[in-house]
N, C-alpha and C positions, 0 to 999 in steps of 0.2 A: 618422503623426500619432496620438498619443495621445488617446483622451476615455476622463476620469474619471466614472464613472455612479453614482449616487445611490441605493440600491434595489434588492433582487435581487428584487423581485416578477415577475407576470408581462412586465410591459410593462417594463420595468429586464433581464432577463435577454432576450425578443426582440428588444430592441435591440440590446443587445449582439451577438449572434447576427448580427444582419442588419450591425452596422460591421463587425464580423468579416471578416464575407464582403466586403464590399466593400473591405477591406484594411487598416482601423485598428486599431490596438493598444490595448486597451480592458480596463478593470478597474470594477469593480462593489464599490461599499460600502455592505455593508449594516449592521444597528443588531444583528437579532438572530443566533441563529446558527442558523436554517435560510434555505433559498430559500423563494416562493412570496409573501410579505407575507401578504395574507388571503387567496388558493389556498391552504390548508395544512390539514396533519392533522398528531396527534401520537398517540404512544402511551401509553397505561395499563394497566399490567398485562398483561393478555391481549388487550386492545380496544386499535383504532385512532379516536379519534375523530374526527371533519370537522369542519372550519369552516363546514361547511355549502352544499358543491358539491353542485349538484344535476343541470346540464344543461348541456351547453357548444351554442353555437350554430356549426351549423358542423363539429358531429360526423359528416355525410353528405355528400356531393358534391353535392346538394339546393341548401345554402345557400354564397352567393359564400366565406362565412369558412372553407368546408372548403379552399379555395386557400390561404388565407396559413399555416392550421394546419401546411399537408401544405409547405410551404417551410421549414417548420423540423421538422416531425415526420414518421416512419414513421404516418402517421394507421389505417394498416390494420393495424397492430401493437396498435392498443388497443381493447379487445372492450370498445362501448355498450350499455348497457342500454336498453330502448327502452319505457316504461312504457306501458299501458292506458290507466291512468288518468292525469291530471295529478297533480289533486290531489281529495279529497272531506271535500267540505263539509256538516255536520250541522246542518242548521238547529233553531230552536227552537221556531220557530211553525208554520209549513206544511209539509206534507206531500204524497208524491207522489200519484200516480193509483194505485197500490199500498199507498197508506200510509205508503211510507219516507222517513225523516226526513232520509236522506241524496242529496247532490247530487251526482252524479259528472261532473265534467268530461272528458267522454273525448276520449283525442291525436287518435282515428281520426274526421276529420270526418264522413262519412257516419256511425258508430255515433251521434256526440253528435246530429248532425240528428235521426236517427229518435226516438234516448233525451228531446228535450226537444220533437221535436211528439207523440209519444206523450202527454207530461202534460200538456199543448198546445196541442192543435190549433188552436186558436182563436188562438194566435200565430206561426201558419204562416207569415207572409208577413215578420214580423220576424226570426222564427228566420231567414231562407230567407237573409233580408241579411246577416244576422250570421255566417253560414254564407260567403257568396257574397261577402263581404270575404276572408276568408281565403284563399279558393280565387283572387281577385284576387294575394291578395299573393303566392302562390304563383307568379304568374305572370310576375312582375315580374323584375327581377334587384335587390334591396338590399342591401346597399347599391347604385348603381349604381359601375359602374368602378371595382373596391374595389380596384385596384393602383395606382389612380392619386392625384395630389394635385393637384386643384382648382389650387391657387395659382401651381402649377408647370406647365400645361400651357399651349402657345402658342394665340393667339387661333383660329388654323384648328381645334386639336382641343375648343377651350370651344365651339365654336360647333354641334359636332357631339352637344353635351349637349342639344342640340333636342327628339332624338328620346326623351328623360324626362320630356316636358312631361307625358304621359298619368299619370305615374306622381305626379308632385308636385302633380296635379289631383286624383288620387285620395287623397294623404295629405291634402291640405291639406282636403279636404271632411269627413274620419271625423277632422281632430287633434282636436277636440271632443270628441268623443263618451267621455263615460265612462261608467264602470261604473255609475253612480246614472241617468245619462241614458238609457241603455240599459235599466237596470231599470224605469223611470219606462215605459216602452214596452210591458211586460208585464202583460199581463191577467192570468196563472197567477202566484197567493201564492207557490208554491212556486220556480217560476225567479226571481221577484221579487226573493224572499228573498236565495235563492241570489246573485245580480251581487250585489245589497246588500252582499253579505259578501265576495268576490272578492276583495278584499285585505284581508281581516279589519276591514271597517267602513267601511274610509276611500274616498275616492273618488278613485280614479285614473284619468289614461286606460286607455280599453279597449284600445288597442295592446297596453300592455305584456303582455294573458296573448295578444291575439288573432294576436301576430307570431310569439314561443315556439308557440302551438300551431297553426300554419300549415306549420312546419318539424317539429314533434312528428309530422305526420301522414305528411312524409317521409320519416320518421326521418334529422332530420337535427340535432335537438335533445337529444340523449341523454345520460344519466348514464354515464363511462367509471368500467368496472368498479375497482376498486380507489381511487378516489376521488380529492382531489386530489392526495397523495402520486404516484402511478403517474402524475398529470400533466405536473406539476411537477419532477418526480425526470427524468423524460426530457426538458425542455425544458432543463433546465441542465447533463445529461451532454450536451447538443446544444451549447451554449454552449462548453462546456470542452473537447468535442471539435475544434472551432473555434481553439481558443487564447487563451482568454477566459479570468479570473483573477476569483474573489472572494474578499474578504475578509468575515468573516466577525465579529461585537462590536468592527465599525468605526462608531460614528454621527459622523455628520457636526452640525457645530454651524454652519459658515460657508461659504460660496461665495467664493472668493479674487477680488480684482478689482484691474486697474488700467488707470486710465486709459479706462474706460468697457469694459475686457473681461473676460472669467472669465477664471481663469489657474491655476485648481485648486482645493482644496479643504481645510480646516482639520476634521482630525479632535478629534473629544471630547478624545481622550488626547494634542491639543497638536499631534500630527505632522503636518506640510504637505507634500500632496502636489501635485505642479503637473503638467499637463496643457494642451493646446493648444485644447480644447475640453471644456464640462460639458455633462451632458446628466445633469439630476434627472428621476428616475422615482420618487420621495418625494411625500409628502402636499404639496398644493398648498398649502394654507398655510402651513405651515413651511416650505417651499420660497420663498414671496414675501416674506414677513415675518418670516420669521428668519433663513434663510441668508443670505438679501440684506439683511436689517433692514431694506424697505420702500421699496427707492431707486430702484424700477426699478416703476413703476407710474402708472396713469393712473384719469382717473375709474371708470372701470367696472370694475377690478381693486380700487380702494379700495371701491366698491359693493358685490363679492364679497366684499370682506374683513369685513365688517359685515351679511352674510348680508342684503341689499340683495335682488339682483335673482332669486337662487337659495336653494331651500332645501337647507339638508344633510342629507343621507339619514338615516334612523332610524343611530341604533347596538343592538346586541343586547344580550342576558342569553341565552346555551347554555347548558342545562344537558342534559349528554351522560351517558348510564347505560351500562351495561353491563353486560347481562341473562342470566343464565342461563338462559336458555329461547326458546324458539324463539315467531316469531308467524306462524303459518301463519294464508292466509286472513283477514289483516289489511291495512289497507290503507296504504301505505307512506308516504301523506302524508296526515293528516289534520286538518280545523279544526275543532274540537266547543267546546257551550258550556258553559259551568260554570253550576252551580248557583247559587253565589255568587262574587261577584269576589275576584278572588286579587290584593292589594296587593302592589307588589314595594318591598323596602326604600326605592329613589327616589323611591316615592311614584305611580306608574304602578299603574293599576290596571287588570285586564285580565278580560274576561269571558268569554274564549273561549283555549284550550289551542291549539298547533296541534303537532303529534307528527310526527315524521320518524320511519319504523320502517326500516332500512336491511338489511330483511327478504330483499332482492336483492341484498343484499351479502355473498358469506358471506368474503371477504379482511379482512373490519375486525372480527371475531369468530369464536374455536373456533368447530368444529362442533356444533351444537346450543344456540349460545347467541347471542345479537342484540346491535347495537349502535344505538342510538335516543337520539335529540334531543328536546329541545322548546324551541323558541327564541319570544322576546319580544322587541318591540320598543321602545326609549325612545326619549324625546328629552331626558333629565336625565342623560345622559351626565359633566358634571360631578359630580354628586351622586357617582359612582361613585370616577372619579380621586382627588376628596380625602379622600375617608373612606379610601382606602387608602393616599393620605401622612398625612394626619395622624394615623389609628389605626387601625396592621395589624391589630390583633386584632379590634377590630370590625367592621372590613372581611370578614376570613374568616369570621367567626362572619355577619354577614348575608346573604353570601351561601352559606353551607351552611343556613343555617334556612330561608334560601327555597327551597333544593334539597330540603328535607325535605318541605316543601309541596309541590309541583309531583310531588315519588314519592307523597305520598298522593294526592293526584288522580288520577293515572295507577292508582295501585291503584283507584280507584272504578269510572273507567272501563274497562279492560280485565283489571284481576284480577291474582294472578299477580306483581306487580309487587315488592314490600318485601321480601320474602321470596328473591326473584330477585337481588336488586342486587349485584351484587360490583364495579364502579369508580363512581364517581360524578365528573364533573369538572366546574366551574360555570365559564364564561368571563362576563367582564363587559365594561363599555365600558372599563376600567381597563385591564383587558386587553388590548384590540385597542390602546391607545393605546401599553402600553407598549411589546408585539411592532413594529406597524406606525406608531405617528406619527399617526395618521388624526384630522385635527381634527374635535375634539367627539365621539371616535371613531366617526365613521361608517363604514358596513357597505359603502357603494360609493358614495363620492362626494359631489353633487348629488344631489336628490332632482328627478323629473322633476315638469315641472310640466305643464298641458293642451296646451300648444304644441310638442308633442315633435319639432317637424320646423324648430323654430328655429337658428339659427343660433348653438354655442357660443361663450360671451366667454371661457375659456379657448384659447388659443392656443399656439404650439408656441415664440414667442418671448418677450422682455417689452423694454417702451421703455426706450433708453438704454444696451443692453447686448451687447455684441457674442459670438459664440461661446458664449453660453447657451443653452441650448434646455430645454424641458419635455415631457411624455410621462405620461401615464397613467390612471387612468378617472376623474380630475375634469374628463378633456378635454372629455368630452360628459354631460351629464344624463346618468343610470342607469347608470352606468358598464358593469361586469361587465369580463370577458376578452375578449369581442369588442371594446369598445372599449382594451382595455388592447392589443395587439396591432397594431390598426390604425392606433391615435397610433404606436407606437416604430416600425411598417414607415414614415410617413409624415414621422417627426422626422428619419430618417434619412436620408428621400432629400433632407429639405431640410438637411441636415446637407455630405451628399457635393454637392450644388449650390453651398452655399459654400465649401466645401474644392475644388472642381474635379474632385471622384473623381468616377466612375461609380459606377449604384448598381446593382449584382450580389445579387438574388434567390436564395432558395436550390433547393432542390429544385421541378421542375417540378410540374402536375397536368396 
């Protein structure tokens, strides 16, 4: 049985992988001409730059995602880097018990316990919680039964989902709790500050850094050395080893239908290719609303369409240098504040820098010279797209003038910097739309919202449609690769369910 796959990102290339195994004949069409969607890196010059991988969860046998990774990869073939720190924050107002104006979130929880009742004390019994959450989660197995699919199990083994009750007690009681709630709780200016800023301002659940550094202290969170190329690059020599097929400056403009089923696929350049089954690992709205032209939907998919029930994650501004000089004794992630606010062309104005120094990467720059980010967040993402149709030149020219900006700041801060620069590369939200599709180009998805243990309204099928499936990290709020991975393992098994196949797993753990 053939299926035609939509997408050679992460979760468009696992899947693939996983019909494979299980015996289908399967081809992948992607838009641009690398794998990875937004996993990717590219080259300039001497430098490799990132899109910006930082951590994959699931890098350790620690967390249930090192299972599905090690089903498709040699997982002990890729050397993690296993940070100190998370990330370190520079506040503007408060300072430590030392004086220092910087907050270090440390991976290793017993370090960060001591590191913030040291400045403290008097928030001992908060810290202790926020501490004693983690170590909870740790204890937990989450996701639970990650090989399995809810929808697909018979009532004897749903019923045996009993014994998670502890665990959906414990999320449902801390889904609340955010970063500003949590700081709201501290007595000490300085930690205060610090959650304050934990997502550069905005107020998020506190899950999002406290699950990452639950697993960070197992080292099971880590950065794989050579970045997302080295990830990426093996998850689709995996695919192709398999007998998997992509095509490469193939976009897809339409989903073929007839008679209420998919039946293939209508390429840009006119050519129709037919298949017994589609399975889009593309941007979810393009995916509903233009491949399908909107015929396959219900209230609460028309509700996402109009950014209704969910918000859509920031999109970025990268602006990637490549530095002749080394940054010894710097700190690899950093959010500091600016002097004055730095306007970015869209109109976003931003008072605090946040610097990737990939100082522990020495695969993404010669010896003795660094490769370093500073990314920013919008949400005028259109602003970007059209100034680069309606006028390239201006387009280029505004965002090289804000890259000009951004290296002088960076010389304020850290020195060394104008003088250094030999690649400069600026990605935009123009960018991510044209590489990946990504509506409104966002950075991963959905943007989570306080209720993070809700139930997604994306799903793996849509009404009225037979033999279509979907797949990928708009499945669930916050997307990332963990959720890219665990939609394609789970499209599939409901895939082979309605085809009759058995669904054949790849490599054990």
């Amino acid at each position: 049985m053939k299926v035609n796959i939509i997408g050679a990102g992460v979760s468009g290339i696992s899947a693939g992988c996983y019909l494979q195994m299980c015996g289908f004949k399967t081809v992948i069409f992607e838009r641009s001409g690398r794998p990875g969607g937004l996993c990717t890196s590219w080259k300039k010059g001497d430098y490799t730059f990132e899109s910006g991988f930082q951590w994959l969860l699931g890098s350790g046998p620690a967390n249930p995602f090192y299972q599905l990774w090690s089903e498709l990869l040699d997982m002990k073939s890729i050397q993690f880097v296993n940070h100190e720190s998370r990330m370190d924050i520079e506040l503007k107002h408060a300072r430590s018990i030392k004086g220092d104006s910087v907050f270090h979130l440390y991976t290793n929880l017993g370090t960060l316990r001591s590191y913030m009742i040291e400045n403290s004390p008097g928030d001992q019994v908060v810290i202790d919680q926020f501490i004693q959450r983690m170590r909870k989660i740790q204890s937990f197995e989450i996701p639970p039964q990650i090989k399995k699919v809810p929808a697909l199990l018979p009532l004897s083994e749903k019923i045996k989902y009993i014994r998670y009750l502890p665990l959906l007690w414990f999320l449902n009681r801390i889904k609340k709790e955010t970063n500003f709630t949590f700081a709201s709780k501290l007595k000490s200016p300085f930690l205060r500050e610090a959650f304050e800023l934990l997502f550069d301002g905005d107020e998020l659940p506190l899950m999002i850094i406290s699950m990452p550094l639950a697993y960070n202290d197992m080292h099971a969170s880590g950065y794989p050395l050579g970045g997302a190329a080295v990830f990426i690059n093996k998850l689709k020599d995996k695919y192709l080893e398999l007998g998997g097929s992509i095509q490469y400056h193939s976009p897809v403009l339409k989903v073929l239908t007839a008679d209420g089923r998919a039946t293939g696929l209508l390429l840009e350049s006119g050519d129709k290719v037919s298949s017994e089954v589609v399975l889009s690992a593309a941007d979810w709205y393009f995916t509903v609303f233009k491949a399908l032209d909107g015929k396959y939907v219900n209230k609460t998919i028309r509700s996402l369409g109009r950014q209704g029930k969910l918000k859509v994650y920031y999109s970025i501004i990268l602006v990637s240098l490549g530095i002749g000089r080394t940054f010894d004794d710097v700190s690899h992630f950093l959010r500091f504040p600016l002097d004055h606010e730095l306007v970015s062309p869209d109109g976003t104005a931003y008072s605090r820098l946040e610097s990737h120094i990939y100082n522990y990467d020495p695969t993404l720059a010669p010896e003795g010279k660094t490769m370093v980010s500073v990314c920013f967040y919008t949400r005028n993402a259109d602003y970007w797209v059209n100034l680069r149709e309606a006028d390239p030149d201006k387009y280029d020219k505004s965002k090289n003038d804000f890259a000009s900006e951004v290296i002088d700041l960076m010389e304020k801060k850290f020195g060394n910097i104008k003088q250094y620069t030999e690649e400069v590369d600026v990605a935009t939200p123009a960018t991510l739309s044209r590489y990946t599709n990504n509506w409104k180009g966002s950075a991963q998805g959905w943007l989570p919202g306080k209720n993070m243990i809700a139930q997604s309204p994306v799903e793996f099928t849509l009404p009225g449609i037979k033999n279509f499936y979907y797949t990928g990290h708009w499945s669930i709020p916050g997307g990332g690769l963990p959720v890219a991975i665990k939609s394609a393992r789970d499209a599939v098994q409901i895939i082979c369910r309605d085809s009759g196949q058995k669904f054949v797993p790849g490599n054990q753990v």
